[in-house]
FILOFI-107612 format. One record per residue: y, x, z of N, C-alpha, C in turn; residue in three letters. Coordinates in steps of 0.1 Angstrom, whole numbers, plus 5000, padded with zeros to 4 digits. Layout:
# residues N
YXZYXZYXZAla/...
This chain:
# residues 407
615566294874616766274883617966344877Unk/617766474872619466494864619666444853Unk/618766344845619866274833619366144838Unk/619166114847618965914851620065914854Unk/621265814847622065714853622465664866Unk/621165634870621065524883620565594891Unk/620765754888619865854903620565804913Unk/620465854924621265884941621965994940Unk/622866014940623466174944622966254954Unk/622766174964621966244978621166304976Unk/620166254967618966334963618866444956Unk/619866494949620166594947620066754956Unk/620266764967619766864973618766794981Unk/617966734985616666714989615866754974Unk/616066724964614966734957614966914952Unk/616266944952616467144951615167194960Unk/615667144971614767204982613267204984Unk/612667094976611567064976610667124963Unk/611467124955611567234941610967364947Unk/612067454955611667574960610467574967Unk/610367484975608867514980607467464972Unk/607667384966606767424952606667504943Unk/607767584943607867714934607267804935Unk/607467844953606967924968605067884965Unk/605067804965603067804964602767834952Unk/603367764941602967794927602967894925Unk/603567984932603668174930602468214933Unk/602168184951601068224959599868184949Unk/599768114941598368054938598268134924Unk/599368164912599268244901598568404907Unk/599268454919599168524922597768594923Unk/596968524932595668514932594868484923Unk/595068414914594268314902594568424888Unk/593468454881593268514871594468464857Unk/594768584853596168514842595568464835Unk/594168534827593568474819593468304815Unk/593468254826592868084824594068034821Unk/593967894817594867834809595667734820Unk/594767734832595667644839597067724846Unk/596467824846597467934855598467954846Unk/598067964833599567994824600467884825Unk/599867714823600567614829601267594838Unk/600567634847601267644862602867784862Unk/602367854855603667964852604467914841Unk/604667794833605367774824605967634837Unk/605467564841606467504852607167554864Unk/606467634867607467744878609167814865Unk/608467814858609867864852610967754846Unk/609767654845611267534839611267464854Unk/610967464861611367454878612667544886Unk/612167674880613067754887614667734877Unk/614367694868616067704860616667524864Unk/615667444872616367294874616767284886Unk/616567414891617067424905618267434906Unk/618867554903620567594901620967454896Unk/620567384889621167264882621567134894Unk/620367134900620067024909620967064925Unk/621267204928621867254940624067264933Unk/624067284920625467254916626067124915Unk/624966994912625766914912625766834924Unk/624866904935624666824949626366864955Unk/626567004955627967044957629066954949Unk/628866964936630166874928630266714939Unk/628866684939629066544943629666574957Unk/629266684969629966704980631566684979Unk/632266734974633866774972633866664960Unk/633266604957634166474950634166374962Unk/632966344970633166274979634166274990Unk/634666424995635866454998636966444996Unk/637066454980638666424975638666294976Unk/637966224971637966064974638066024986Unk/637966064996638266075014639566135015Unk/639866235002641466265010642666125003Unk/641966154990642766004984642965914992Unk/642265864999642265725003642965695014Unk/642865845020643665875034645365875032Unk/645665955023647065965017647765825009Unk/646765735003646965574998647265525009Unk/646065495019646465395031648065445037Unk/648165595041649265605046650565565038Unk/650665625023651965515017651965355017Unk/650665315013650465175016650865145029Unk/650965155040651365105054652865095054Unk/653365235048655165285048655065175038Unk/654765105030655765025022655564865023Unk/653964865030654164765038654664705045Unk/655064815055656464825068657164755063Unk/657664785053659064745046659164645040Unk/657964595034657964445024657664345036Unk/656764365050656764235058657564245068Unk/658464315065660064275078660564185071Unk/661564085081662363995081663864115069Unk/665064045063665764065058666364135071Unk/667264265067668264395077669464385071Unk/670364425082671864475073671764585066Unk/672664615055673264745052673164855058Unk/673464855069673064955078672365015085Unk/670864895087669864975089668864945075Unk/669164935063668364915058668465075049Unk/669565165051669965265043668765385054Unk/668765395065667565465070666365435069Unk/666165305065664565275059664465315043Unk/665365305036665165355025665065505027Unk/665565585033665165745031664065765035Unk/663465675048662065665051661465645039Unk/661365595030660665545018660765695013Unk/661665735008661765895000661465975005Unk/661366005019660566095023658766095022Unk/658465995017657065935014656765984999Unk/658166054997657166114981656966224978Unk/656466294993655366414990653866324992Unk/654166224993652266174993652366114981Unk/652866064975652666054963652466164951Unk/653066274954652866384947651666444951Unk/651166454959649866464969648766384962Unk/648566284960648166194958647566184938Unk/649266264932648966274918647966404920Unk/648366464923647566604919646066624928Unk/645766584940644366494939643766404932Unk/644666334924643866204915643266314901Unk/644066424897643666514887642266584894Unk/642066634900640866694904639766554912Unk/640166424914638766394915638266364901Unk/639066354896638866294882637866434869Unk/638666564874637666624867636466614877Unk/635666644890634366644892634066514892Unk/634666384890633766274884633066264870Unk/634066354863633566394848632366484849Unk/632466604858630966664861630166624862Unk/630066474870628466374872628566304863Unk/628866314851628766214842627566204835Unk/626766134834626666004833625865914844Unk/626065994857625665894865626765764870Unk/626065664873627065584873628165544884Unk/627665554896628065594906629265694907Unk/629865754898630765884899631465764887Unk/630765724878631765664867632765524874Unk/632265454882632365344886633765344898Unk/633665504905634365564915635365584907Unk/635265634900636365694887637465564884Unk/636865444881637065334877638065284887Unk/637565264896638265204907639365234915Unk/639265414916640065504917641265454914Unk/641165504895642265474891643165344888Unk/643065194891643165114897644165104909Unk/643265184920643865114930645265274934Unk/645065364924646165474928647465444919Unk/647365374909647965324897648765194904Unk/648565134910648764964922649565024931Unk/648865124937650265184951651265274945Unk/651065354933651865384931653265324924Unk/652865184915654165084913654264994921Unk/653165034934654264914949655264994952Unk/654865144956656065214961657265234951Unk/656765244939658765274932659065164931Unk/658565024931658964914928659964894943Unk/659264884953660264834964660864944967Unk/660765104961661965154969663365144950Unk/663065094944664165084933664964924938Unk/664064844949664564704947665164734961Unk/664664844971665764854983667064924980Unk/667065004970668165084966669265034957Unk/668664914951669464794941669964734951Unk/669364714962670464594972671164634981Unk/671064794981671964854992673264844987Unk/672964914973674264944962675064824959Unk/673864744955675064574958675664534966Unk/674964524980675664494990677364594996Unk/676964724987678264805002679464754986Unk/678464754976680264714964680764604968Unk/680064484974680464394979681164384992Unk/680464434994681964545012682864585010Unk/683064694998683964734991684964634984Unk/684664554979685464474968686364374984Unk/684864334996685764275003686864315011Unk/686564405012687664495022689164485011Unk/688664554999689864514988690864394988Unk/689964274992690564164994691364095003Unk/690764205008691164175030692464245031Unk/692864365024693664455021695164415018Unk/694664305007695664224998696264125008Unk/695364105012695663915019696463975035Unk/695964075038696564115047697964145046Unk/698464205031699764245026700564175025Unk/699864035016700663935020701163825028Unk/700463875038700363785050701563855057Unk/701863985054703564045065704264055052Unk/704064055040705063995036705963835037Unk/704863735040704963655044706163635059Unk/705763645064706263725081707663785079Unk/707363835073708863915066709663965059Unk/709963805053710163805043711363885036Unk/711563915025712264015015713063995006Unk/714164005000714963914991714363974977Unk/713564114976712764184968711964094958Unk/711264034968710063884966710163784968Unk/710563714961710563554960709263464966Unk/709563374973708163264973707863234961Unk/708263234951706963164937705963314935Unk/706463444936705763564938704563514950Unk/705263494955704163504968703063414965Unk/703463264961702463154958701363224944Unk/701663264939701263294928700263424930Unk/700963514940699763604946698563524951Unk/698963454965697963344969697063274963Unk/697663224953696563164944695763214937Unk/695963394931695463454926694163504936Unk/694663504947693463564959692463454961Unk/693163334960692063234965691263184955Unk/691363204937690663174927689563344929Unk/689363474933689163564934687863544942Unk/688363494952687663494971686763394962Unk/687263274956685963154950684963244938Unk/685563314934684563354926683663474929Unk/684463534945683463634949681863534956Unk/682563424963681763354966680263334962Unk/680663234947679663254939678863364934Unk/679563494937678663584935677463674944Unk/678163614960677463684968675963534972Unk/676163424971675663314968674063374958Unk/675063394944673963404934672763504940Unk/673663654949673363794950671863704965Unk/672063694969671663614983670463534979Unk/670563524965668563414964667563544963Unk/667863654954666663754948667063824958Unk/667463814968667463964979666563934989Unk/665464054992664564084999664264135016Unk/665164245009665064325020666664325030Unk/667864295022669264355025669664205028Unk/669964185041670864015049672064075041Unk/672764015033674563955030674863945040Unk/676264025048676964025056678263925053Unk/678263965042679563935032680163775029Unk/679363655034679363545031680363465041Unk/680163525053681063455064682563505065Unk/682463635061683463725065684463645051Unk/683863585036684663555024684863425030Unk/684263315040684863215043686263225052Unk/685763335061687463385068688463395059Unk/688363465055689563495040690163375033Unk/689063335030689563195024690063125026Unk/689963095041690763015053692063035055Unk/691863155057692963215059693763245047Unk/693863265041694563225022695063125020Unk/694662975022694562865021695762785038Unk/695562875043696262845057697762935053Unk/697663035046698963095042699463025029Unk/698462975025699762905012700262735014Unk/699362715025700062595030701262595037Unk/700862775043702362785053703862795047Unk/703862845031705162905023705462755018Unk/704262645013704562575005705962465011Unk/706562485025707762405027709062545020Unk/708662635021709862685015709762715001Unk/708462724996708462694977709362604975Unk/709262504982709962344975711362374981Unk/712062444990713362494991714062574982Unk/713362664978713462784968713362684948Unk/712762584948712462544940713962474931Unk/714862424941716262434932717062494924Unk/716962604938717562724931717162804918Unk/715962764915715062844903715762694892Unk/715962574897716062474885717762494881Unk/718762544894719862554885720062654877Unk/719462754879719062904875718662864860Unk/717962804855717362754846718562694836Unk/719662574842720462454838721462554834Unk/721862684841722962774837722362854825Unk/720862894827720862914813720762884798Unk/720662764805720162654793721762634790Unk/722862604799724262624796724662714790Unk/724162854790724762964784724062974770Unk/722962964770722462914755723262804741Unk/723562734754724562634743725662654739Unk/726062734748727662824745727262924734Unk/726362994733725763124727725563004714Unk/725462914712724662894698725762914684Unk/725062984679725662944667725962814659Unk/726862844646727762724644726562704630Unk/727162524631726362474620726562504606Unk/725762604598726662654587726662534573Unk/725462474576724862314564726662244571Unk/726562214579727962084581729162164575Unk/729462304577730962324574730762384558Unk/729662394553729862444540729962254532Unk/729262164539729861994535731462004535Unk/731962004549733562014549734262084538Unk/733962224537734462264525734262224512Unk/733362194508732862094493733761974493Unk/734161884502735061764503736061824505Unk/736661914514738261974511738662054498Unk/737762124488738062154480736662164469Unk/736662054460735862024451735862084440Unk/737162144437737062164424737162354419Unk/737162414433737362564436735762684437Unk/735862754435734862814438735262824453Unk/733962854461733862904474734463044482Unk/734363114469735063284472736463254472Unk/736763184461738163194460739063134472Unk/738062984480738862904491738762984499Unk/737763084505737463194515738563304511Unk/738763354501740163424496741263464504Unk/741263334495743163254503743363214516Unk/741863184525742063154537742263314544Unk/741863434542741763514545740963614541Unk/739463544546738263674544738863714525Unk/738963854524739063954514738164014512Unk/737064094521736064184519734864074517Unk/734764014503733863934498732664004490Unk/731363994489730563984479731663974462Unk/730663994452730863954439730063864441Unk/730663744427729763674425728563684425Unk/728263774413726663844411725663854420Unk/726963904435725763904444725563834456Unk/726363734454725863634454725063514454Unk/724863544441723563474437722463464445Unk/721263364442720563354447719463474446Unk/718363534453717663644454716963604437Unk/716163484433715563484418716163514409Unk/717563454406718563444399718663544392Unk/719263624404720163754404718663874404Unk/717363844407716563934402716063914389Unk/715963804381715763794363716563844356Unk/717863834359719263874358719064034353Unk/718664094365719064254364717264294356Unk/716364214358715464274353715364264336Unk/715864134331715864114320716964224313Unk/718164244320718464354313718664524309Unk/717464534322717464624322716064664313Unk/715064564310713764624305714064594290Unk/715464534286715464514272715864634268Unk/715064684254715264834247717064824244Unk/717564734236719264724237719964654250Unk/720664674257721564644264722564514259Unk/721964394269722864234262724164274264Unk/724564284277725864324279726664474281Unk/727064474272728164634269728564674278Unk/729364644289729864634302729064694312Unk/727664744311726864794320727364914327Unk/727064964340727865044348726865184342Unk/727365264350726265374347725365384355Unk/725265324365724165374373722665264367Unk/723265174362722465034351721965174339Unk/722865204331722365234322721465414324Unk/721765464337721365624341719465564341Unk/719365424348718165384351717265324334Unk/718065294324717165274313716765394308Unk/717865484306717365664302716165674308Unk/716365664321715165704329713465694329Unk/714265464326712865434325712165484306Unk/712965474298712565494282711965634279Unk/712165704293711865844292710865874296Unk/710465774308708765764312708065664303Unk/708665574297707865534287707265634279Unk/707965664272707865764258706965864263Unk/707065944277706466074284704565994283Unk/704565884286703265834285702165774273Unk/703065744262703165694254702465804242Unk/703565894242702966024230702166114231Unk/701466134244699966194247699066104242Unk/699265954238698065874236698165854221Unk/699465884218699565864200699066004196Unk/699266114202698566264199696866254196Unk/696666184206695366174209694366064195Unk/695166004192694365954185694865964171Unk/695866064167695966114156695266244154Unk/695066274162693666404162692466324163Unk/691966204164690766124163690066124155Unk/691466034147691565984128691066104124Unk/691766264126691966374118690066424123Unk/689966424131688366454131687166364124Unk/687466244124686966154115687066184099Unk/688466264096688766274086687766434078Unk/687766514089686766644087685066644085Unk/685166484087683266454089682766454072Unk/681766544072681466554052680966424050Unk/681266384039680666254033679166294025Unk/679066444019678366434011676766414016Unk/676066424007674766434009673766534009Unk/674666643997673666793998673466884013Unk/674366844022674366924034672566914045Unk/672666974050671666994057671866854069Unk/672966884072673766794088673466664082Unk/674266634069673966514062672666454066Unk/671866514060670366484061670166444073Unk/670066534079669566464093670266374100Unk/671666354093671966274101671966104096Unk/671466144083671565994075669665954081Unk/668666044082667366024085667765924098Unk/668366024107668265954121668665794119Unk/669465744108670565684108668965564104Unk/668465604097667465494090666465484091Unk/665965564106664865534115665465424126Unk/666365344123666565254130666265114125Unk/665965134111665765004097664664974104Unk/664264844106662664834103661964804089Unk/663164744078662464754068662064894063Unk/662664974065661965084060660765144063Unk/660465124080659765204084657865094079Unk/658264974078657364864075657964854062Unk/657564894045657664854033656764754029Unk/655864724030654964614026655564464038Unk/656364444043656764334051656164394068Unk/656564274078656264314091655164304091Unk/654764394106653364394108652964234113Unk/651564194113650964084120651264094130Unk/651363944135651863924152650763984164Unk/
């Protein structure tokens, strides 16, 4: 019975007890009966491996008592979160508002789940005490199963009631925002302000009513995967909309009164632009080429007046006039003698960063030459030697004198 598998647990203190009182006679009878004989010593060698399977057989009748208990408290504390979250998964959809008191109902349900962990730890060690009967393994089994099941029903629906409260009040939130707006522009409308134009206003309007369509669609989408939380929010975006749509029908006779005024508005600026334009400079530099063909341009500009002219020079075109200055200024002699000083202050300058760069690298390699020139040629030196060896361990004929080796 204590290493069978497939014992009974029950049996376990019925058979302790039945133990002792065979223990109880087997005494009375040694007692009487001569030590000498051989059966009596038998009979005293099972009273003692009797009396040690007792303790054995009365501890695990206990273990199995208080596992069968905790397993009665488990199941009791399961059923009760199981019901609380049932409640909640076979109701019809709630508002916002009473769905935010059923959710704390849910959180107040997580002292049984903590209840629940720290009894699943102690049935779990005295099921390990009956081990290897199977009956304690099988319990074990199932146990953990079905505490592992209620434990992600409950955070599951209370994470999926708390996701749709939160959606739903942003969505109350955002509507009220909208209601806000529309309301603003609705007494601006009413009364009206030289501040704000009707194309302001249309342009609000339209902005609300592409807004309200896209809240639509979202409270729509929000409205298939919701469980527990009724959308309040769907009827209340059809009012808005109505009413948006009923206000921009109402400005749209004075948009199209206002709509002139914005086109002459426009025709005067488009007038003042043409007055503002500058003059064609391609046609009057033609004029002057045909009134005087045979003059330079500075000169007819001269005599007409303008005096504070450019030089030719710089005149020129931007290429021209930069090959110009570059060409003479990177030539080592100067083409034209006539150069100003600020022309020639910049060749000093540059011949001077030439040269500053130039004779660290001619230094450098006339100390090169000159170390090349200190290298001994001869052969008696020691240095020599080893340095001509190294030099003709690189021959292969040498190192192979009879020809190369076979392939």
């Amino acid at each position: 019975l204590r290493h069978n598998a497939e014992a009974v647990p029950t049996q376990y203190a019925p058979k302790a007890e039945e133990l002792k009182k065979e223990v109880e006679a087997a005494k009375s009878i040694i007692a009487n009966a001569p030590a000498s004989d051989a059966h009596v010593q038998q009979l005293q060698q099972a009273v003692a491996t009797a009396e040690t399977l007792i303790p054995d057989l009365e501890e695990r009748a206990s273990i199995w008592l208080r596992f069968v208990k905790s397993k009665d408290d488990l199941y009791d504390d399961l059923e009760k979160l199981e019901n609380t979250v049932s409640d909640v998964l076979n109701r019809p959809r709630i508002s916002v508002s009473q769905a935010q008191p059923r959710l704390n109902k849910l959180k107040e349900q997580g002292y049984l789940l903590d209840r629940i962990r720290n009894s699943k730890v102690d049935f779990d060690d005295l099921g390990e005490a009956l081990l290897p009967l199977t009956v304690a393994e099988d319990e074990l089994r199932f146990m953990h199963v079905h505490v592992e099941s209620i434990e992600r029903q409950y955070e599951d629906t209370m994470d999926k009631l708390n996701a749709e409260i939160t959606a739903e009040i942003e969505l109350l939130r955002t509507l009220d925002i909208l209601s806000n707006e529309l309301s603003q522009c609705k007494e601006d409308i009413n009364n009206p302000t030289i501040d704000v134009d009707e194309l302001s206003r249309a342009t609000m309007l339209n902005d609300a009513i592409a807004h309200l369509e896209n809240q639509k669609v979202v409270v729509a989408r929000s409205e298939k995967d919701r469980k527990f939380v009724e959308s309040s929010t769907s009827t209340d975006l059809e009012q808005l909309l109505a009413e948006a749509k009923r206000l921009l029908k109402e400005i749209e006779p004075r948009l199209q009164l206002a709509q002139p005024d914005h086109d002459n508005e426009d025709e005067e600026d488009e007038d003042k632009g043409s007055e503002e334009k500058p003059y064609d400079v391609r046609a009057a530099a033609e004029v002057l080429s045909a009134l005087y063909p045979d003059e330079h341009p500075h000169n007819v500009l001269r005599n007409i007046g303008f005096e504070e002219l450019p030089s030719d020079s710089e005149s020129r075109s931007e290429f021209d006039s930069l090959d110009s200055r570059s060409d003479g200024l990177l030539s080592p002699i100067p083409d034209d003698s006539t150069l100003n000083e600020e022309q020639l202050r910049r060749q000093r300058s540059r011949w001077r960063r030439v040269l500053r760069t130039a004779l660290p690298l001619q230094a450098l390699l006339v100390l090169l030459m000159g170390a090349a020139c200190l290298v001994p040629h001869c052969d008696d030196e020691y240095c020599c030697q080893l340095l001509n060896n190294f030099a003709k361990s690189f021959d292969p004929s040498l190192e192979f004198v009879n020809g190369p080796p076979p392939f």
